[in-house]
Structure formats: structure tokens, C-alpha cells
C-alpha positions as CSV (number, residue, x, y, z in Angstrom):
1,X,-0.2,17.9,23.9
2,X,-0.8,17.4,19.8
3,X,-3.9,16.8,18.2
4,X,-4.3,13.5,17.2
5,X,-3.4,12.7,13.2
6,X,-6.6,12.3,11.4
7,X,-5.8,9.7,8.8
8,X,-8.2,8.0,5.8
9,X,-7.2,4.4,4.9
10,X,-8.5,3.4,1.6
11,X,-9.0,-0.4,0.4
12,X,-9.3,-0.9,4.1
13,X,-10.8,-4.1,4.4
14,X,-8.3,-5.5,2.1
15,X,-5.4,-7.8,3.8
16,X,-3.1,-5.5,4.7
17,X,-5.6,-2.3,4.5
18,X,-6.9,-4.0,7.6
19,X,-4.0,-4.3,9.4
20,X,-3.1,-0.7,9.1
21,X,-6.5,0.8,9.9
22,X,-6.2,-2.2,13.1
23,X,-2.4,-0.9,13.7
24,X,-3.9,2.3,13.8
25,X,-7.0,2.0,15.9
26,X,-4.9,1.0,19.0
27,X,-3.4,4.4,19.2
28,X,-6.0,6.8,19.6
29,X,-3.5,9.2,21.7
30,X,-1.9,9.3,18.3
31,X,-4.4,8.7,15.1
32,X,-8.0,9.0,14.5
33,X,-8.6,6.8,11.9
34,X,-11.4,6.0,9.2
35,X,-11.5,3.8,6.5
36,X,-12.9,3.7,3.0
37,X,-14.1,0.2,1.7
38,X,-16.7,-0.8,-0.9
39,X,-18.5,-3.1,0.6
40,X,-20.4,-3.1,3.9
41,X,-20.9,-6.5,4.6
42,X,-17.2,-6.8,4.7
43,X,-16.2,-3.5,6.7
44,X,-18.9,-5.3,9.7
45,X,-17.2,-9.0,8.9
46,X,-13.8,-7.3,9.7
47,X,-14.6,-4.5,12.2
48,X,-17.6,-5.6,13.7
49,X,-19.1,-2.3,12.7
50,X,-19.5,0.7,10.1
51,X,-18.7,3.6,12.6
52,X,-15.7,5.4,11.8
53,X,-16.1,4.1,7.6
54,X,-17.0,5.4,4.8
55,X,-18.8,2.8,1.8
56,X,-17.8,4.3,-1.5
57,X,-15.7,3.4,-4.9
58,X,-12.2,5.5,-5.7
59,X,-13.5,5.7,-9.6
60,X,-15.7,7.9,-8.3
61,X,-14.6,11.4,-6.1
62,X,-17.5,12.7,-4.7
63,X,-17.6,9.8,-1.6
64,X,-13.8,10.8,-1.7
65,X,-14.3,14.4,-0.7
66,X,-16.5,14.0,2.2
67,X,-14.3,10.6,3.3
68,X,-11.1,13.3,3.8
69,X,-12.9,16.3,5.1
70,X,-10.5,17.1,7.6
71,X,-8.0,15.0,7.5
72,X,-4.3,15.5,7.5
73,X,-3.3,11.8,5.8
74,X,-4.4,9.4,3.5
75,X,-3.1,6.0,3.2
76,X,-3.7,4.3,-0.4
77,X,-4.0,0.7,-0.4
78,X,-6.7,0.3,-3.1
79,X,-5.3,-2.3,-6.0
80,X,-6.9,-4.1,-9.0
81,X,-7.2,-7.8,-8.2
82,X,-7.5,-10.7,-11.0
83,X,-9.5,-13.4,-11.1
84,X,-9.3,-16.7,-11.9
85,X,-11.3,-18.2,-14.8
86,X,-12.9,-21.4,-14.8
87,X,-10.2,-24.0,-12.9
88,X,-7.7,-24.8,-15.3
89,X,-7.7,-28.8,-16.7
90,X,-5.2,-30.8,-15.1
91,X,-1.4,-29.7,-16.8
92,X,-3.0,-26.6,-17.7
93,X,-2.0,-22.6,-16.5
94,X,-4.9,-20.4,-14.8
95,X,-6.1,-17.9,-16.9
96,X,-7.0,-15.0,-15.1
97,X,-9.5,-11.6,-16.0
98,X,-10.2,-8.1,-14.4
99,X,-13.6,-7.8,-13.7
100,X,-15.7,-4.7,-15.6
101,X,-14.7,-1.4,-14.1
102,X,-12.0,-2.9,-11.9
103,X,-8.6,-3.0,-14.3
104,X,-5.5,-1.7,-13.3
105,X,-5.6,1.3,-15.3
106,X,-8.9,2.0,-13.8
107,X,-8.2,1.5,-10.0
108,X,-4.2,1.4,-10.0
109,X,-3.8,4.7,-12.3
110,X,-7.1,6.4,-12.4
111,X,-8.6,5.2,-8.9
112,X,-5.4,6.5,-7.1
113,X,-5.1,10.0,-9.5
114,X,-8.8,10.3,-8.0
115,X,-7.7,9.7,-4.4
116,X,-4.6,12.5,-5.0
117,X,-6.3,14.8,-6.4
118,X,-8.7,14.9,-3.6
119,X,-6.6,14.5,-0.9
120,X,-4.6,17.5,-2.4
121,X,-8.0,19.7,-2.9
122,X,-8.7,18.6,1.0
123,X,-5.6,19.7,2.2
124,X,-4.7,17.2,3.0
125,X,-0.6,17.1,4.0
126,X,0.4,13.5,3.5
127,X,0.1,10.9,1.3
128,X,1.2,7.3,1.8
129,X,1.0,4.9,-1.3
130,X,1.7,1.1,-0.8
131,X,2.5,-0.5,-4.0
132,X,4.5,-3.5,-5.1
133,X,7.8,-4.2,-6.8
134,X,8.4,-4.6,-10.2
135,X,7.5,-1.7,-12.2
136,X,10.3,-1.5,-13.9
137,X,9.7,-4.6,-15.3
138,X,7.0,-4.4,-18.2
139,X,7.9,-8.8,-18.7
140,X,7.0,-9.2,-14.6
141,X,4.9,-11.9,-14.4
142,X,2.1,-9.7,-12.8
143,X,2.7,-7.4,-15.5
144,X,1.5,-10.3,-18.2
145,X,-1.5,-11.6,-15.6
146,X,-4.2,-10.8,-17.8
147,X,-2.4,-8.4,-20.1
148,X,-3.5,-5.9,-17.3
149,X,0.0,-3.7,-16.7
150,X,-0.7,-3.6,-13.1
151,X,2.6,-2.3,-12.1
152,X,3.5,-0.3,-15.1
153,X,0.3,1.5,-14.2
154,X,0.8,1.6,-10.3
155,X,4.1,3.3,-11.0
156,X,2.1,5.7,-13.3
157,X,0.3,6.8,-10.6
158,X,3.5,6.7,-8.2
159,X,4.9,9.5,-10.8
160,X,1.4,11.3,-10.4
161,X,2.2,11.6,-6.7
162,X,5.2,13.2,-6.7
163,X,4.4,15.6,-9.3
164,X,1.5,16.8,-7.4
165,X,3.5,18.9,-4.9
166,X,1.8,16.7,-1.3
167,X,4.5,15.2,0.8
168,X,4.5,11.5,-0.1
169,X,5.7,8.5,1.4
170,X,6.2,5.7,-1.6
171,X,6.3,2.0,-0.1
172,X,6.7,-0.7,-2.7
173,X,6.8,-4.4,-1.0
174,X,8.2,-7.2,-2.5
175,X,6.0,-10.3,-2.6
176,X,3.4,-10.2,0.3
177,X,3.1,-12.8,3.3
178,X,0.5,-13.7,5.9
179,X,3.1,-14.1,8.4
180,X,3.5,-12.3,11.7
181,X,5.3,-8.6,12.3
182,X,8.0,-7.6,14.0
183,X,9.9,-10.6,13.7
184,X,12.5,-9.7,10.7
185,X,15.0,-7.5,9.6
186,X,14.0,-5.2,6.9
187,X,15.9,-4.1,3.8
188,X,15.5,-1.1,1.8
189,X,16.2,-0.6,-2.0
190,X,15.5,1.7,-5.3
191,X,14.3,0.5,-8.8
192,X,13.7,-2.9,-8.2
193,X,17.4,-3.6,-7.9
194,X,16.7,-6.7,-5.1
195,X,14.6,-8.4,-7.9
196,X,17.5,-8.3,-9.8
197,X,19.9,-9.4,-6.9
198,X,18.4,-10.7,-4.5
199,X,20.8,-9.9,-1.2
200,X,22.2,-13.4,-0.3
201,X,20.0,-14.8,-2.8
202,X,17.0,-14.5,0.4
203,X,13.2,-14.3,-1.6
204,X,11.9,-11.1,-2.2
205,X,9.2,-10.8,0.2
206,X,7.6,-9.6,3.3
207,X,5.0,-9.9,5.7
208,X,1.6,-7.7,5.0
209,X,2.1,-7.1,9.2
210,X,5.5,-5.6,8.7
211,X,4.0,-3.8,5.6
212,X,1.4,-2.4,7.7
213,X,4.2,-1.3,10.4
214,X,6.2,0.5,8.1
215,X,2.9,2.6,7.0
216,X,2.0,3.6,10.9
217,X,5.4,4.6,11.4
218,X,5.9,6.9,8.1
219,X,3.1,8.9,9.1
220,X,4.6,10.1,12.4
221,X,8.6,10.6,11.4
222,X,10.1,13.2,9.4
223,X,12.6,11.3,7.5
224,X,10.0,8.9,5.4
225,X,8.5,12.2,4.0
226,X,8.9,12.7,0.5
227,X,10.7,9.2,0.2
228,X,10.0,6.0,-2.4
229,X,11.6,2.7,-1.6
230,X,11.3,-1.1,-2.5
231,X,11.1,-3.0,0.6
232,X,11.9,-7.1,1.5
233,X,12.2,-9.0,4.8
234,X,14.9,-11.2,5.9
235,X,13.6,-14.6,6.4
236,X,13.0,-15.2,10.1
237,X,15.6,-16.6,11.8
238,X,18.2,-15.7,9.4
239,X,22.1,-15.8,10.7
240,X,23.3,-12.5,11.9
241,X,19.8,-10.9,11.2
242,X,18.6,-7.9,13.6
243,X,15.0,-7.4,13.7
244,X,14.1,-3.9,12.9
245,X,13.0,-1.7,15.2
246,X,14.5,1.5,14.5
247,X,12.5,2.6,11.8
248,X,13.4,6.3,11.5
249,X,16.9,4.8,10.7
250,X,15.7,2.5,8.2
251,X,13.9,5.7,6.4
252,X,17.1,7.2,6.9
253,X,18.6,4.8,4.2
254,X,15.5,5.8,1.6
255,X,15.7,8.7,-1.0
256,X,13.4,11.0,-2.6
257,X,12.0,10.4,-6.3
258,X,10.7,7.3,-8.3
């Protein structure tokens, strides 16, 4: 009988961060997880309590060190969010800011180089990033939100994980849903080609749940090591559609590199 996988989830109270470390917690025979989160309140809102957490910022490493002590995973899920400025007059876009300390170069690029470079200095064997589609894309709409680059500086720190020589796991989901799991077929692509073309002209998105799915199982099979691959869900209830259940075949169909 193995040791369970000891696993740190960062931006675990976020909406799919919470999912995972949740995913996670009902299979003790198989992970022992904590989580990394800023704020306290929130970890108790969510969990109910602060055992098994640890209340610290990724700008900052020394929290980081203790946090993966041991472990044998980490699962980024840390992201810059925008916010919205004063509501916008009637007719008018939403103009949108990143508060101090929290751009995307701070917390996509230089939060996550922090989080590698101490899972790599903590021995950690196995590092799973979720980031988003569109990198490729410096015109994406997210891309202009705020002039902040968020996914031209998320795939930065994408390329900093593979050169750092830790197995990696590279999950970019298209646009992200608050729908139920395990209810869709999944498709796998490179490079941001299904923004391009979408298949069948479906939307490129997904639910967080199924998000959170395809982390839990790239920790435990092989063939998601060392892999980096966009990712979009059929919409439920699409013609001919097989829900995916196999996922070490679906890994199958990824390939290593950006």
C-alpha cells in the first residue's frame, strides 16, 4: 500500500481552487491535501475551518517554504483578478483596474516564478499549473482588460515551468463555467488553435468542476506528466457527444512543451 500524495493547492479558496482542494479532500486513501489562501475569513467561509491551510501571499516565499515542506505536488491556481471601476453610465464599457501589488506581472509571472522555485527547492516532484487560453493572443480581450497582459504573462510563467527541470502538468481552460462535472465530453488542443476554430463552431469553454477533475487526475497518471494543453467542453447534451471518463486517454492525446 502507497503513501498517500501530499499535495499544496494554492489560490485555494478561489472558484475552482476550491473545488480541487474539495475533489481532493474526499480521497484521503489517495491525497493529503493543504491549501494556501490569503485570507482567513474566507478559508473558514469555505471550509468551515483553517486546519490543514496555510494564510500567506505568493509575492512573498518565506510562507511558501514552510506551506510545501514535505510535499510531493503543488497545484497553482493563484491568478490576478481585475476590478471594476465605478459602474459604468448607461451605453458606456466598464473600465476595470488591478489593485496595488496584485497585477498580472506580479501574481501571474512573479507570484507563480515564486511558487516554482520553491516547490523545486522543496523537492517537490510535480507541478500542476491551471491557466487560461489565449496567450498567444497579445489583442485577446483579457489581454487589453486593464492594459494588464494577463495571459502574455501567464504563459511567461508557463515557459518558466518547463525550463525549470520539475515534471509539469500545463492545463489551460478555455472560458470558465459554474456548471456541473462530469457531464461533457472534453477536447484537447495546442496554441490556442480552438479559439481560432472552434470545433463545430461549439463555445470555447468549460466547467471550473470539470477543470478541477482534470487536475485530480493529472496528479495520479503518468501520461499528463510533462504535458501542456488547451482544454474546452462539449456543450451538454451535444449529438453524438461521449462524456469523458477515460482521462488517461484524453492525456494520451496531449504533448509536451508550450
Amino acid at each position: 500500500m502507497t503513501n498517500p500524495l501530499q499535495v499544496l493547492v494554492t489560490g485555494a479558496t478561489g472558484r475552482t481552487g476550491s473545488i480541487v482542494v474539495q475533489k481532493l479532500q474526499l480521497q484521503p486513501e489517495q491525497y493529503v491535501v493543504r491549501g494556501f489562501a490569503r485570507s482567513e475569513a474566507k478559508v473558514k467561509q469555505l471550509f468551515g475551518t483553517t486546519e490543514g491551510f496555510y494564510l500567506g501571499d505568493i509575492t512573498t516565499r518565506d510562507r511558501l517554504k514552510e506551506a510545501l515542506a514535505d510535499c510531493d505536488a503543488l497545484v497553482i491556481l493563484t491568478s490576478a483578478i481585475p476590478q471594476m471601476k465605478a459602474p459604468p453610465e448607461p451605453g458606456q464599457r466598464p473600465e476595470f483596474f488591478y489593485p496595488e501589488g496584485g497585477s498580472p506581472e506580479q501574481v501571474d509571472y512573479q507570484g507563480q516564478v515564486n511558487q516554482i522555485d520553491a516547490a523545486k527547492a522543496a523537492g517537490v516532484k510535480h507541478v500542476v499549473l491551471v491557466g487560461s487560453m489565449g496567450g498567444t493572443n497579445e489583442q485577446h480581450p483579457l489581454n487589453r482588460m486593464a492594459n494588464g497582459n494577463i495571459l502574455i504573462w501567464k504563459r511567461k510563467a508557463e515557459v518558466y515551468l518547463i525550463d525549470s527541470g520539475l515534471d509539469y502538468t500545463i492545463v489551460r481552460a478555455g472560458g470558465l463555467q459554474d456548471q456541473p462535472g462530469g457531464q461533457r465530453e472534453l477536447i484537447v488542443g495546442k496554441d490556442d488553435t480552438m479559439l481560432a476554430n472552434p470545433p463545430e463552431g461549439m463555445p470555447t469553454s468549460i466547467p471550473r468542476a470539470d477543470v478541477a477533475e482534470i487536475v485530480v487526475q493529472a496528479l495520479k497518471l503518468p501520461a499528463a506528466r510533462n504535458k501542456a494543453f488547451d482544454v474546452i467542453a462539449k456543450p451538454e447534451g451535444t449529438p453524438g457527444a461521449v462524456v469523458t471518463t477515460n482521462f488517461q486517454a484524453l492525456f494520451e492525446q496531449t504533448t509536451p512543451g508550450l
